[in-house]
N, C-alpha and C positions, 0 to 999 in steps of 0.2 A: 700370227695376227689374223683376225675374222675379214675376211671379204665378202661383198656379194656382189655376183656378177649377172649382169642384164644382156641377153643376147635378143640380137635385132630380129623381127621379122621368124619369129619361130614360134610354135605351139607345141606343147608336149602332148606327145599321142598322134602327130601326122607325119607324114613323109619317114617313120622310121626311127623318128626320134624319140623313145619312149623314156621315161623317167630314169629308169634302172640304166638304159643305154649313157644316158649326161651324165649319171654321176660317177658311173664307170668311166667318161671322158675324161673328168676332173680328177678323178683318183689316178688313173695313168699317170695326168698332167704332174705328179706331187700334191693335190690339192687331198687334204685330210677333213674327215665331221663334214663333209659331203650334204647336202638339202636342198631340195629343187622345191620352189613355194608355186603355186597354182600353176597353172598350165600356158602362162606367159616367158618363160627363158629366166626366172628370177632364181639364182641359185648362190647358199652362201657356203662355207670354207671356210678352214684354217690354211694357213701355207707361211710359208717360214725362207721359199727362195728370196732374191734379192733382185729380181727386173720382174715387175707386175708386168710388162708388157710385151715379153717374151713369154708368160706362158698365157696371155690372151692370144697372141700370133697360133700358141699351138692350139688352143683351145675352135679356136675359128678354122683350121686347119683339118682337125680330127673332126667338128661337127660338120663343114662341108662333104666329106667323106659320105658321111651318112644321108645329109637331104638333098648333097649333087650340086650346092651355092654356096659362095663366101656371103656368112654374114657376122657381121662384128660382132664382138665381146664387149664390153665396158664393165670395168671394173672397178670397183669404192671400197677404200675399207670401212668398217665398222663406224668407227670414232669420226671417221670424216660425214659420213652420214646423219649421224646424232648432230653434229656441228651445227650442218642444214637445217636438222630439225630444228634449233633450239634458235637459231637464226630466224625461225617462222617468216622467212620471204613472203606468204601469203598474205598476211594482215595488211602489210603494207602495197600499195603500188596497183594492185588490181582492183577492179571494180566486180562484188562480192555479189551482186542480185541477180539472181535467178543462176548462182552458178551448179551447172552438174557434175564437173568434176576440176578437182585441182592437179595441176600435173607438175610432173618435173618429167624434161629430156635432158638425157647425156650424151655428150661428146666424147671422143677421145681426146680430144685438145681444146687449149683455150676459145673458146669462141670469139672469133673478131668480128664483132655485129657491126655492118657498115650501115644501118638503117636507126631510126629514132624509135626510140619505147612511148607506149605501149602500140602493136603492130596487131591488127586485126584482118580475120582469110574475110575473103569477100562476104561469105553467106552471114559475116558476124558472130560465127558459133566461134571460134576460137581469137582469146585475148593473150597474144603473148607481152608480160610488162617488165621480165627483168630475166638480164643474162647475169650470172656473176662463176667467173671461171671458165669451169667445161659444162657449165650445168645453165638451162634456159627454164623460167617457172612459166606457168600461162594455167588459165583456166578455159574449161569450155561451157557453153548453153546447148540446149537441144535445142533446136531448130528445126522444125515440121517432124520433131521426133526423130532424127540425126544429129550426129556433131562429129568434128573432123579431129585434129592432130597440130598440136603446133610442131610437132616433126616435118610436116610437110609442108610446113612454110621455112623452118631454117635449112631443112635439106635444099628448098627450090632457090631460093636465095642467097646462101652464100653456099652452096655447092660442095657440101660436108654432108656425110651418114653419121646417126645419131638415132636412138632410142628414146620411145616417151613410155612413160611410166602415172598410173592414180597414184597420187598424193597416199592415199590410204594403202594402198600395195605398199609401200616403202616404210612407211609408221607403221602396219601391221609386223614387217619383218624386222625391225630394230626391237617391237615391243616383244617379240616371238624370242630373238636371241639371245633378250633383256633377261625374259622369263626364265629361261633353260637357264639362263646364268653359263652359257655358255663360253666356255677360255679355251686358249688352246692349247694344246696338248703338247706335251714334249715327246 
């Protein structure tokens, strides 16, 4: 089955962690067709074990080694991604003007939002309007030419780590694996 796995709080090319270094992480791990997309922790895989979340444990394990911090894995397969996609949470529920980016953050587990949608950070650059699952949508505004994270409204609030992501990073890599026609391998 195709995965792609979002690691928190990481850049490739600092702290040690160079491209060739992750994907060598994930080959150790069992993970096969290996691919790290920009320089944000976005990497997809074949893998064929059967606990997705024993080899994110190890995943997170081997890359603190390298940058000396535990930072989480989150991992989606393929087809539940396209789901999202086609799902276009976007259209609905958020207010669309003057927006700069669309986001999606992931959890590792269900999100239990104990607050009311839609939740906006003070400065108003970021509109978070709908949880569903492990996944929270929001968009952001520049604001005096900055914009913030709705990572950092769910992390400060219900006190879970969790990864944000551009709407277009995520539809780039589905159309990217779309393209290759990418299956996996036996």
């Amino acid at each position: 089955m195709i995965y792609i796995a979002f690691i928190r709080n990481v850049m490739i090319g600092r702290e040690g962690l160079l491209q060739k270094t992750l994907t060598t992480i994930f080959e150790r791990a069992g993970c096969e067709n290996v691919k790290s997309y920009l320089s944000t922790g976005n990497v997809s895989f074949n893998y064929f074990g059967d606990n997705i979340q024993l080899l994110a444990t190890k995943l997170e394990s081997e890359i603190q080694k390298i940058i000396g911090r535990k930072e989480d894995v989150f991992i989606r397969d393929l087809d539940y991604l396209k789901a999202i996609k086609d799902n276009n949470y976007f259209s609905e529920g958020a207010t669309l003007e003057n927006v700069y980016e669309r986001c999606i953050t992931f959890a590792a587990d269900k999100i239990k939002c104990s607050f009311l949608l839609p939740v906006y950070s003070k400065r108003k650059d970021v509109e978070l309007f709908k949880i569903v699952d492990s996944e929270a949508y929001s968009v952001t505004r520049l604001i005096d030419g900055r914009t913030s994270s709705a990572g950092k409204i769910i992390e400060k609030e219900l006190d879970i780590r969790v990864t944000t992501r551009n709407w277009n990073t995520i539809d780039k890599i589905i159309d990217k694996l779309n393209s290759n026609n990418q299956t996996p391998t036996a």
